[in-house]
BALOBA-1460 file (C-alpha; in Angstrom, 3 decimals):
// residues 323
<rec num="1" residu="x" x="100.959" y="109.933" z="77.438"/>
<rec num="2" residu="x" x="97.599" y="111.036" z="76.210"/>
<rec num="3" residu="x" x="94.483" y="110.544" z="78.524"/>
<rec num="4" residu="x" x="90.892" y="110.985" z="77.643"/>
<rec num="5" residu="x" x="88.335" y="112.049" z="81.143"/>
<rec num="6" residu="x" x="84.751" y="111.458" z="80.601"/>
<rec num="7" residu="x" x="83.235" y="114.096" z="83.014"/>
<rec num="8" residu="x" x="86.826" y="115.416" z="83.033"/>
<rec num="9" residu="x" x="84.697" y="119.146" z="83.343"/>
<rec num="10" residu="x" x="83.273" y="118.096" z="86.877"/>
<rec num="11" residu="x" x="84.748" y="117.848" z="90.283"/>
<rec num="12" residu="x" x="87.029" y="114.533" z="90.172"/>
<rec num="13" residu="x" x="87.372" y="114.956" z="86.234"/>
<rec num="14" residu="x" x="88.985" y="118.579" z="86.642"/>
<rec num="15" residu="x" x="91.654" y="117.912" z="90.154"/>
<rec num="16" residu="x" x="92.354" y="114.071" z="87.754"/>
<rec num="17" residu="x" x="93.488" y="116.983" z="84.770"/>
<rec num="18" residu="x" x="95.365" y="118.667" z="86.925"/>
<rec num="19" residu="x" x="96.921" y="115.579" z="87.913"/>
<rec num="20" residu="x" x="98.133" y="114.766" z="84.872"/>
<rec num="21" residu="x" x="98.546" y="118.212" z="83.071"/>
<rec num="22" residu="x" x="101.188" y="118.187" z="86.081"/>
<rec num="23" residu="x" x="103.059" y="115.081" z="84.901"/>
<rec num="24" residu="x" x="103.361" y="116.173" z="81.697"/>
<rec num="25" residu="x" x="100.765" y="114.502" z="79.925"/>
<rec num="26" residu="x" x="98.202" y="115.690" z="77.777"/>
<rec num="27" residu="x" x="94.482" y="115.380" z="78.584"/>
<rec num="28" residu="x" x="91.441" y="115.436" z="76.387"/>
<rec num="29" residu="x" x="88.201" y="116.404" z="78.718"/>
<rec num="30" residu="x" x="84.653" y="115.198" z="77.069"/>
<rec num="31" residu="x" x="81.805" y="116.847" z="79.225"/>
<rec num="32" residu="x" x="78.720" y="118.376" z="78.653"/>
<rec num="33" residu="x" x="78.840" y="120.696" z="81.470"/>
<rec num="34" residu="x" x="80.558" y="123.978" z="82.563"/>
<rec num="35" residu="x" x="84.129" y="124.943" z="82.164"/>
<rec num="36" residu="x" x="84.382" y="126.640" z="85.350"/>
<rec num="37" residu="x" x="86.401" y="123.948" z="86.679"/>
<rec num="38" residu="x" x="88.869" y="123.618" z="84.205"/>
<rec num="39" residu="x" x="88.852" y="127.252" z="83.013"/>
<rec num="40" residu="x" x="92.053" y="127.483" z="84.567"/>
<rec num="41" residu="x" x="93.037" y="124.515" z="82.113"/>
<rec num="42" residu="x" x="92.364" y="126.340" z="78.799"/>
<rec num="43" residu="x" x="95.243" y="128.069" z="77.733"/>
<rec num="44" residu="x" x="97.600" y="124.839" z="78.426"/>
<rec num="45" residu="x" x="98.721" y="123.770" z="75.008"/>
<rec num="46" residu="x" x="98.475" y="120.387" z="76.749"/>
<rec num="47" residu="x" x="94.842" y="120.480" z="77.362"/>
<rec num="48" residu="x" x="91.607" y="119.974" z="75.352"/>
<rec num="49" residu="x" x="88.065" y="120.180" z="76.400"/>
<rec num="50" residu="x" x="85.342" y="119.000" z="74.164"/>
<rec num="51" residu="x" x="82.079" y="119.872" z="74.922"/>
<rec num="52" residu="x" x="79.545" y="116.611" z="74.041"/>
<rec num="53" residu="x" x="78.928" y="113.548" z="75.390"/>
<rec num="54" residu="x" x="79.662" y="110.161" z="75.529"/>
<rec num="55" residu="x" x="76.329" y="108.994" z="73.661"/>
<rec num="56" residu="x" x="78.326" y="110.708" z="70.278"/>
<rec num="57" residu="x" x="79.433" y="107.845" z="68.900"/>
<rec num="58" residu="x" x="81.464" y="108.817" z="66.390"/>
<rec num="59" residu="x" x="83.477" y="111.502" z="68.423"/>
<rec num="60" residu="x" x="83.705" y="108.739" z="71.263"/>
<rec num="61" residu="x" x="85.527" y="106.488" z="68.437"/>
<rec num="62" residu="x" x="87.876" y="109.099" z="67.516"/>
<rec num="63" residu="x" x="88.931" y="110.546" z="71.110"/>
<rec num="64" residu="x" x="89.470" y="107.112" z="72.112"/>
<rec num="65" residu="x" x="91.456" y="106.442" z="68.838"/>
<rec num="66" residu="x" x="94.348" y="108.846" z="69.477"/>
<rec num="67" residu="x" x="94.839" y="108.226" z="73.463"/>
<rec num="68" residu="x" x="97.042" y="105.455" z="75.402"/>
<rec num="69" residu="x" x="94.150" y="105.452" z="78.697"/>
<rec num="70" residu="x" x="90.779" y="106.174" z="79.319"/>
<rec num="71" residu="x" x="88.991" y="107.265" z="83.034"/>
<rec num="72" residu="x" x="85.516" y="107.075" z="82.479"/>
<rec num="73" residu="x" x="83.975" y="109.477" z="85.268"/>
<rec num="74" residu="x" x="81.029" y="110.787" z="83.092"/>
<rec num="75" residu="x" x="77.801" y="110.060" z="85.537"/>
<rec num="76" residu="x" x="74.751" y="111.027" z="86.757"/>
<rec num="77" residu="x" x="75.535" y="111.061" z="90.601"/>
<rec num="78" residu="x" x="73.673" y="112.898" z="93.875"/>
<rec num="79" residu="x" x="70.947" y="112.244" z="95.683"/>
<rec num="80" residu="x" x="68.938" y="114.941" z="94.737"/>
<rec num="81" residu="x" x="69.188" y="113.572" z="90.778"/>
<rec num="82" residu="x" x="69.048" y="109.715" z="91.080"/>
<rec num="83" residu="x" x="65.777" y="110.417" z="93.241"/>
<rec num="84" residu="x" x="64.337" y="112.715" z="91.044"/>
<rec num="85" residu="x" x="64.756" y="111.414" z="87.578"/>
<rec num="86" residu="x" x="66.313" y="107.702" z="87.342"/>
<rec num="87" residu="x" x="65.488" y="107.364" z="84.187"/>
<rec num="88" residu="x" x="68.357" y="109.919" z="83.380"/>
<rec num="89" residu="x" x="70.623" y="108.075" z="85.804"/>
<rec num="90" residu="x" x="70.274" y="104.729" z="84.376"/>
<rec num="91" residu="x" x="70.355" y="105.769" z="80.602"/>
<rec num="92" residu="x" x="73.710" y="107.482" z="81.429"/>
<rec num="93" residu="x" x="75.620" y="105.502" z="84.017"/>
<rec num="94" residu="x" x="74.707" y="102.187" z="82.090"/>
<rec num="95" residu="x" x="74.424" y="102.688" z="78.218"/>
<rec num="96" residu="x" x="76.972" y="105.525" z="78.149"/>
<rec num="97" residu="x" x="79.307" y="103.654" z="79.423"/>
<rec num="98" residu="x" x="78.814" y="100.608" z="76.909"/>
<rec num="99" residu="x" x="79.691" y="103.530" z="74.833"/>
<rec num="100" residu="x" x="82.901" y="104.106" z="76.436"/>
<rec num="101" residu="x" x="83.747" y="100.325" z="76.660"/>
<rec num="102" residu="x" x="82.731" y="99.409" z="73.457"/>
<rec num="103" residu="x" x="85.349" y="102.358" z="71.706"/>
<rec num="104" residu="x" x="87.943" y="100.737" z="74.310"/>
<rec num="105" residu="x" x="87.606" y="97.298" z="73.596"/>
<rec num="106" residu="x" x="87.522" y="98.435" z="69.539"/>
<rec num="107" residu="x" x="91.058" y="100.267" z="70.039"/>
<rec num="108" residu="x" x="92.703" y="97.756" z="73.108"/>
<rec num="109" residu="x" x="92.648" y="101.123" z="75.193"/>
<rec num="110" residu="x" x="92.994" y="100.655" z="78.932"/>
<rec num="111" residu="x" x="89.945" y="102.190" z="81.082"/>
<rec num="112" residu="x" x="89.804" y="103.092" z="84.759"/>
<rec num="113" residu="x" x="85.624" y="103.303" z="85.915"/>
<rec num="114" residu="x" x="84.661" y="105.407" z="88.182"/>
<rec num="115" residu="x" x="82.700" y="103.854" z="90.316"/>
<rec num="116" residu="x" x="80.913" y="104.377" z="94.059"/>
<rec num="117" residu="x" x="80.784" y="102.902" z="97.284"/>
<rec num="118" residu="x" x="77.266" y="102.865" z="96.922"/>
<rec num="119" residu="x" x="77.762" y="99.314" z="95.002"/>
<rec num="120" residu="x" x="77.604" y="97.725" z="98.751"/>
<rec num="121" residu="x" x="74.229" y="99.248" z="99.101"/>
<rec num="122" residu="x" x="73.150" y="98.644" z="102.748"/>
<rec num="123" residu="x" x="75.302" y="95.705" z="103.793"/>
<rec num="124" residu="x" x="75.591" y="95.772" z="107.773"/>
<rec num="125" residu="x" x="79.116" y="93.937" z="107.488"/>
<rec num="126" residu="x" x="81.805" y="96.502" z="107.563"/>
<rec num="127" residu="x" x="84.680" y="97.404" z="106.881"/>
<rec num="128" residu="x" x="83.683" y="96.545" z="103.217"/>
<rec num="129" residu="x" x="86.206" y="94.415" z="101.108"/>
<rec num="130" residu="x" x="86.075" y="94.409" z="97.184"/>
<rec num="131" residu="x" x="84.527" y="91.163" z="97.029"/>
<rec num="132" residu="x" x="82.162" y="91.369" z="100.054"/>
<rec num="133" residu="x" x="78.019" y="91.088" z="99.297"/>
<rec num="134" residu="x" x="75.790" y="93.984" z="97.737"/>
<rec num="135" residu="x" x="72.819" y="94.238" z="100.016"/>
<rec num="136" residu="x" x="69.961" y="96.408" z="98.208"/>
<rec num="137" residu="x" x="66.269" y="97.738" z="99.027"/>
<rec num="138" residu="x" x="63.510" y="97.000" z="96.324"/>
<rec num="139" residu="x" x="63.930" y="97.709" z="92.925"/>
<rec num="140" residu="x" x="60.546" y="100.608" z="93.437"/>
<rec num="141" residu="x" x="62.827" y="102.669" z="95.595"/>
<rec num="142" residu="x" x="63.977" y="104.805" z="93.224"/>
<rec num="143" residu="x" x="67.129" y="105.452" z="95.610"/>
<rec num="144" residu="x" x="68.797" y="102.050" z="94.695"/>
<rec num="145" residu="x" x="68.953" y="103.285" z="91.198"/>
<rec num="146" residu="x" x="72.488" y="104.889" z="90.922"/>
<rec num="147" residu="x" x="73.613" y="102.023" z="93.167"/>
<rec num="148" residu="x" x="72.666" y="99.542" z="90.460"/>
<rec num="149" residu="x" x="73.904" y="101.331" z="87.601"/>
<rec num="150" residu="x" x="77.195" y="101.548" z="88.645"/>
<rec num="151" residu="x" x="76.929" y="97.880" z="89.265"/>
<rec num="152" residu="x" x="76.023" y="97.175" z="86.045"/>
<rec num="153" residu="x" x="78.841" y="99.584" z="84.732"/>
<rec num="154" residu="x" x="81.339" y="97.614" z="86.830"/>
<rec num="155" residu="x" x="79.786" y="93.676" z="85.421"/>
<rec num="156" residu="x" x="80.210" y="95.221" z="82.103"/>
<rec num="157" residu="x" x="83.768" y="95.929" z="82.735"/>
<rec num="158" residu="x" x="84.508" y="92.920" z="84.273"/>
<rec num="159" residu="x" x="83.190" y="90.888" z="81.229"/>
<rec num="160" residu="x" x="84.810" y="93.137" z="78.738"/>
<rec num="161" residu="x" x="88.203" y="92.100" z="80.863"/>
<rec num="162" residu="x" x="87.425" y="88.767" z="80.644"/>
<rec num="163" residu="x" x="87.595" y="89.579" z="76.521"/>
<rec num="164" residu="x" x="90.851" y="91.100" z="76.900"/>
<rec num="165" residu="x" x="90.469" y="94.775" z="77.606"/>
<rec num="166" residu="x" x="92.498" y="95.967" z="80.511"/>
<rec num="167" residu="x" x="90.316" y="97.633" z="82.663"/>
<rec num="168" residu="x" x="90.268" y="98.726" z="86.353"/>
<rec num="169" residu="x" x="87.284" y="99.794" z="88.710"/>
<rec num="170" residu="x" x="87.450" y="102.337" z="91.595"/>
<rec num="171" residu="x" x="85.090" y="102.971" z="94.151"/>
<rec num="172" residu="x" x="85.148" y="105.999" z="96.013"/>
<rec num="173" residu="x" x="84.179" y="106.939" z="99.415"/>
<rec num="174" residu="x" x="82.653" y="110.475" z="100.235"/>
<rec num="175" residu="x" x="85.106" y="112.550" z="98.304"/>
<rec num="176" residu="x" x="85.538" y="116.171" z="99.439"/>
<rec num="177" residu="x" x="87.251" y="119.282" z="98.500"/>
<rec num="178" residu="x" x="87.493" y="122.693" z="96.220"/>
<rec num="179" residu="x" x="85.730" y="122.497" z="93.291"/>
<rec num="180" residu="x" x="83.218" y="120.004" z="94.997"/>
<rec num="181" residu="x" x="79.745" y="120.715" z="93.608"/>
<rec num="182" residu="x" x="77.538" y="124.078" z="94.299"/>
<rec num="183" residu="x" x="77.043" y="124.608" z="97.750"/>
<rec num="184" residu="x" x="73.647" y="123.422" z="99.027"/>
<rec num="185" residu="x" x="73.453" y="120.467" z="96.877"/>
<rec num="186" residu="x" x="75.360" y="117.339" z="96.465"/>
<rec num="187" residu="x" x="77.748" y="115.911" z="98.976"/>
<rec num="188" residu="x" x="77.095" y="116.356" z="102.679"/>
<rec num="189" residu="x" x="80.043" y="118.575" z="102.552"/>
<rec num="190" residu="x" x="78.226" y="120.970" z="100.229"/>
<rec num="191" residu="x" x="74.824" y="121.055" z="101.562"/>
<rec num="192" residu="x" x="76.475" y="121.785" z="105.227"/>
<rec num="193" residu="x" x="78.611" y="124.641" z="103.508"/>
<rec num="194" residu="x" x="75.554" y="126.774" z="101.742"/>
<rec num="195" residu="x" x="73.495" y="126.278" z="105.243"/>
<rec num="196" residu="x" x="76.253" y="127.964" z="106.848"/>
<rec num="197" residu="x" x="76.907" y="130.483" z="104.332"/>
<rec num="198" residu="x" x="73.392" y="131.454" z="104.100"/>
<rec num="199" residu="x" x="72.964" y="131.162" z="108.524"/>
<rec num="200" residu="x" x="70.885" y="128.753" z="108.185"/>
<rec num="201" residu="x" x="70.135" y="125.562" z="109.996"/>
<rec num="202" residu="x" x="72.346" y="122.695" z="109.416"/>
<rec num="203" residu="x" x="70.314" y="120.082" z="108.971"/>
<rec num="204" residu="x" x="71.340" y="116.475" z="110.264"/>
<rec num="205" residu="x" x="68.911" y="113.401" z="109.338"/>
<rec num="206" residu="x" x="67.830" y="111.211" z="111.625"/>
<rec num="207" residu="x" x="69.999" y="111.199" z="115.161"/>
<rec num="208" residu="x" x="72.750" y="111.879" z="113.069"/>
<rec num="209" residu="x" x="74.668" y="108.806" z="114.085"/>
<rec num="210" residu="x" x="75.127" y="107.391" z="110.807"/>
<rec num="211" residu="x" x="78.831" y="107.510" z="109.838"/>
<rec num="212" residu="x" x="80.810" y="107.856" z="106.544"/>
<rec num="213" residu="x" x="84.878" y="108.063" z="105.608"/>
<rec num="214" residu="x" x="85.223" y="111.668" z="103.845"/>
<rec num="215" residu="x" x="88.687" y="111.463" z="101.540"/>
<rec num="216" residu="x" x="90.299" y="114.215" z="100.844"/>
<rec num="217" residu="x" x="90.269" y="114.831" z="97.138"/>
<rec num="218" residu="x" x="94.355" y="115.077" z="96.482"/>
<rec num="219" residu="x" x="94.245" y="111.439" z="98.312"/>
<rec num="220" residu="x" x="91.850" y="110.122" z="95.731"/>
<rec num="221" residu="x" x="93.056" y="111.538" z="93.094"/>
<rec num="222" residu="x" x="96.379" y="110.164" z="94.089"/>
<rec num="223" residu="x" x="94.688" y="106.859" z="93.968"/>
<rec num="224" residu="x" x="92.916" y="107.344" z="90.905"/>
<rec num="225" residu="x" x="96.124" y="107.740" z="88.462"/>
<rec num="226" residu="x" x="97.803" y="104.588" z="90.310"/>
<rec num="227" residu="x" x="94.648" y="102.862" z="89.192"/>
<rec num="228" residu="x" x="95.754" y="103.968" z="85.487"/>
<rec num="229" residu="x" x="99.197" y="103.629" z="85.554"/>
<rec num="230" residu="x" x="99.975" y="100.460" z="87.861"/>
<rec num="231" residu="x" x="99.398" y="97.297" z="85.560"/>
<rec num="232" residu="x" x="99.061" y="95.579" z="88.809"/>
<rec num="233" residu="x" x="95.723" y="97.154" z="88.960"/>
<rec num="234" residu="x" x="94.676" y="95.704" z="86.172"/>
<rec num="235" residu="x" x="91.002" y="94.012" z="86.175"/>
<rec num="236" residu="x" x="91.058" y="94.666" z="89.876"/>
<rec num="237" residu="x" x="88.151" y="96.571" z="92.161"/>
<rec num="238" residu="x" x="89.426" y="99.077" z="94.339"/>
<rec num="239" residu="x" x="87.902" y="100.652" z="97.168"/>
<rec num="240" residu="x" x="89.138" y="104.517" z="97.166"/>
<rec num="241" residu="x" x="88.875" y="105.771" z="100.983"/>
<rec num="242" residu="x" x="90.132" y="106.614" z="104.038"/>
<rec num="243" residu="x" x="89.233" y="103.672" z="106.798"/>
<rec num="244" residu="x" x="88.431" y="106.412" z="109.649"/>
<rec num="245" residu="x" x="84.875" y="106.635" z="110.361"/>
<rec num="246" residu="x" x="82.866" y="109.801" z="111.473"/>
<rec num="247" residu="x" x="79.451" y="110.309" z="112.227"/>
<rec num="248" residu="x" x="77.392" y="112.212" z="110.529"/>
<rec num="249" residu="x" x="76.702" y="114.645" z="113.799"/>
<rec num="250" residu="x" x="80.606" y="114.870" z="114.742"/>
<rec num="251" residu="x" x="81.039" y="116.480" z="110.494"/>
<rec num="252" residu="x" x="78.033" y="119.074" z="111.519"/>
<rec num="253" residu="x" x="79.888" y="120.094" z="114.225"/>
<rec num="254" residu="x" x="83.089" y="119.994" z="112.983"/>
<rec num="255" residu="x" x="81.730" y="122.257" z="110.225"/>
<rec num="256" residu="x" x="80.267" y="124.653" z="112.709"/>
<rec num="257" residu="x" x="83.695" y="124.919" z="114.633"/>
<rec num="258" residu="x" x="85.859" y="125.383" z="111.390"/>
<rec num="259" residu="x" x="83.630" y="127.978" z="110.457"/>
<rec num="260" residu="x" x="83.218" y="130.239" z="113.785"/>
<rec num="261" residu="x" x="80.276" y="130.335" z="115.722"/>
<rec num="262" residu="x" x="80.394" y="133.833" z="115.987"/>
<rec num="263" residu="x" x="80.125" y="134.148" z="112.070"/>
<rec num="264" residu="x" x="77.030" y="132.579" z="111.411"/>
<rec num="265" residu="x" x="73.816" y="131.999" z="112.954"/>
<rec num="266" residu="x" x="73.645" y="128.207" z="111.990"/>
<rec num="267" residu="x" x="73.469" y="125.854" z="114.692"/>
<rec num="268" residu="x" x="71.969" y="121.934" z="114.105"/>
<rec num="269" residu="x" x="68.876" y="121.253" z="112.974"/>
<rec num="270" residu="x" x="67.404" y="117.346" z="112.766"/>
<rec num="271" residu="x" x="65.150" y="116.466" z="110.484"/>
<rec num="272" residu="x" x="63.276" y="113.245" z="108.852"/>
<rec num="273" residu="x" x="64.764" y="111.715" z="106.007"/>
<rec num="274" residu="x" x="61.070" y="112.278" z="104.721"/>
<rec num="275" residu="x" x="61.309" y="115.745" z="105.361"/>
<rec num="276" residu="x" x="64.423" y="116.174" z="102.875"/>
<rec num="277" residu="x" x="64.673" y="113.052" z="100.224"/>
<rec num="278" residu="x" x="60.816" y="112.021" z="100.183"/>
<rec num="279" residu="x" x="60.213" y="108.261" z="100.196"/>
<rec num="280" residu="x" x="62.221" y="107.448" z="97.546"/>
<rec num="281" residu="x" x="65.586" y="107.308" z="99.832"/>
<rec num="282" residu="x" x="66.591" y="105.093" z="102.465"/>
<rec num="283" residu="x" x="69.783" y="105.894" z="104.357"/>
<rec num="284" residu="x" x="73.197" y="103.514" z="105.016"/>
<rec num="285" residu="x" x="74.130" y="103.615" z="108.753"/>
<rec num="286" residu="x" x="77.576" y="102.753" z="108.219"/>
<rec num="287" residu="x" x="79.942" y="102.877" z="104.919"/>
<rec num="288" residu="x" x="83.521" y="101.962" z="105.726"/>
<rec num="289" residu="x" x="86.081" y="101.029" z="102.919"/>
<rec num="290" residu="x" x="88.790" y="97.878" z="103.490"/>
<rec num="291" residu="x" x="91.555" y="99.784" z="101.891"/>
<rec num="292" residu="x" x="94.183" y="97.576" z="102.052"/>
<rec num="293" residu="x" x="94.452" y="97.405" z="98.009"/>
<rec num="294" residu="x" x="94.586" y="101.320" z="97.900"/>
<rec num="295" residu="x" x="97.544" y="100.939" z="100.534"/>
<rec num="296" residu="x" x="99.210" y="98.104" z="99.241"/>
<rec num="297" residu="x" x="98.287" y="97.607" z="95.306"/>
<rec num="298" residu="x" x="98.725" y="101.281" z="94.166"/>
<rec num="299" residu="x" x="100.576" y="102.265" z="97.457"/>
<rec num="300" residu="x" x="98.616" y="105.506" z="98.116"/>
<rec num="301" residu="x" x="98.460" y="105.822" z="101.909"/>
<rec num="302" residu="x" x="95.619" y="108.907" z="102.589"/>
<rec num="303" residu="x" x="98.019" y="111.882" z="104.197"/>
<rec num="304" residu="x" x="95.038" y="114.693" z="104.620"/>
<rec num="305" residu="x" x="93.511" y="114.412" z="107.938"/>
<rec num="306" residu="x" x="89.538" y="115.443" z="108.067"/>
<rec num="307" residu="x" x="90.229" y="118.802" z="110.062"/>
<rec num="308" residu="x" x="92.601" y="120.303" z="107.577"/>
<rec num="309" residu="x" x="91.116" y="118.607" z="104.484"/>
<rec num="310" residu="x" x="87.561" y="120.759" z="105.852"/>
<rec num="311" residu="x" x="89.442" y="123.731" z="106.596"/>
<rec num="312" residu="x" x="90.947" y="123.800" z="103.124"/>
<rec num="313" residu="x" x="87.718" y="123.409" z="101.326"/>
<rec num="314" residu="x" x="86.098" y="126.008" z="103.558"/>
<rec num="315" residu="x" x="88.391" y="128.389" z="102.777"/>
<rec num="316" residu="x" x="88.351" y="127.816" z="99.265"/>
<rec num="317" residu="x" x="84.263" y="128.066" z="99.454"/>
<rec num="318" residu="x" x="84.525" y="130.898" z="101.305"/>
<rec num="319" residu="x" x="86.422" y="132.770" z="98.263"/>
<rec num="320" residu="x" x="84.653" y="131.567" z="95.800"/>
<rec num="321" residu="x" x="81.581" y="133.255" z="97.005"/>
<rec num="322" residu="x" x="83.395" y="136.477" z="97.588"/>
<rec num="323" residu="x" x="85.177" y="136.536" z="94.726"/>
């Protein structure tokens, strides 16, 4: 099978190549970033990385002429861009991936969207199903930006289904892991990592009681080529996710114990949320998954517990920066 990965270059994109380099099949990466993820890809025969984006039209057409399924993860995504420019994050999460949909429908490719579980926005009903309520702050706070464009993403592939593309969406819940993005920006994971690297304070907004479900990145990924390869999933939502919940405070210190108290001078810092994302950002206290379709639609059960999953990526940090 041939697959084309839209951000195939970044941190889901490259562990999804390695995915399917591994079953034999042969992957076509379009990304406009660095290799450094995939560098390890280049000399498979089976691999191709093309470095452009998804607003070239005419290469879009072709790459999406000569494969059999499409995962469209190219996106603007963080906090720290979505805030800052969402202009950028709207142009790119909503009209590239017309782009993608519109070279689908053209060539009756199948297409698996990569989606968020920031679609739910701030709804105080959890666990969240697929069909549950999006619950979002005023369109001026710039921070409900990403959430809506991935909304938009997903109503465009739910009308394209309803003109006969087969399409499936997946939303994924605080994904971890190598590869994850540089350390002090990103993912929670990431920002903890370069404070602790550096001895620095880990800093914990708010009380810190605010909880999330990290996943393990082999678990999603897992997930993420059922979501291509399962016709059941077809023109289904599915949350991506482990169902456990931790707060935000119990991941600081988990990170501190993992990486020895006697090996860094970090210890926990709180701060304001205006003190880090401005007043552009409003936090979610809670953001649990319902992941019964994971479990029983694509049958992925998540096998990485959080302790090892953050011991695995800390290591891997660890000799990256030595290295």
């Amino acid at each position: 099978m041939r697959v084309l990965i839209t951000g195939g270059a970044g941190f889901l994109g490259s562990h999804l190549s390695d995915a399917f380099i591994a079953r034999g099949d042969e992957v076509f990466v379009l990304d406009t970033g660095s290799i450094a993820k995939v560098r390890h890809l280049l000399d498979n025969p089976r691999f191709h990385y093309v470095h452009d984006s998804v607003f070239n039209l005419e290469l879009i057409d072709s790459l999406v002429s000569k494969v059999d399924l499409i995962y469209h993860l190219a996106a603007v995504v963080g906090v720290e861009h979505y805030v800052a420019d969402p202009y950028e994050t709207l142009n790119v999460n909503v009209n590239g991936t017309q782009n993608v949909l519109k070279a689908a429908y053209k060539h009756n490719k199948r297409v698996v969207f990569s989606s968020t579980s920031e679609v739910y926005g701030r709804n105080p009903k959890v666990p969240w199903r697929e069909d549950d309520d999006r619950v979002l702050g005023a369109t001026s706070i710039d921070r409900w930006c990403y959430s809506t464009s991935k909304a938009v993403g997903e109503h465009f592939c739910f009308a394209y289904h309803k003109l006969g593309l087969p399409v499936t969406i997946v939303r994924y819940f605080n994904v971890y892991g190598p590869r994850l993005d540089k350390v002090d920006v990103g993912r929670l994971f990431t920002i903890f990592m370069g404070q602790l690297l550096r001895g620095a304070d880990l800093t914990v907004v708010g009380d810190g009681l605010q909880t999330r479900c990290f996943t393990y990145v082999t678990d999603a990924i897992e997930a993420t080529v059922q979501a291509g390869v399962n016709p059941a999933a077809d023109g289904q939502a599915i949350n991506i996710g482990v169902d456990v919940e931790t707060t935000v405070l119990e991941f600081a210190k988990l990170m501190l114990e993992l990486f020895g108290p006697t090996k860094t001078k970090s210890k926990i810092k709180f701060v304001t949320q205006e003190e880090v994302y401005g007043n552009s950002y409003e936090d979610i206290p809670r953001r649990v998954p319902d992941n019964t379709k994971m479990r029983t639609l694509l049958r992925v059960t998540p096998k990485v517990n959080l302790r090892d999953g953050v011991k695995i990526s800390m290591d891997w940090f660890r000799k990256e920066m030595t290295s």
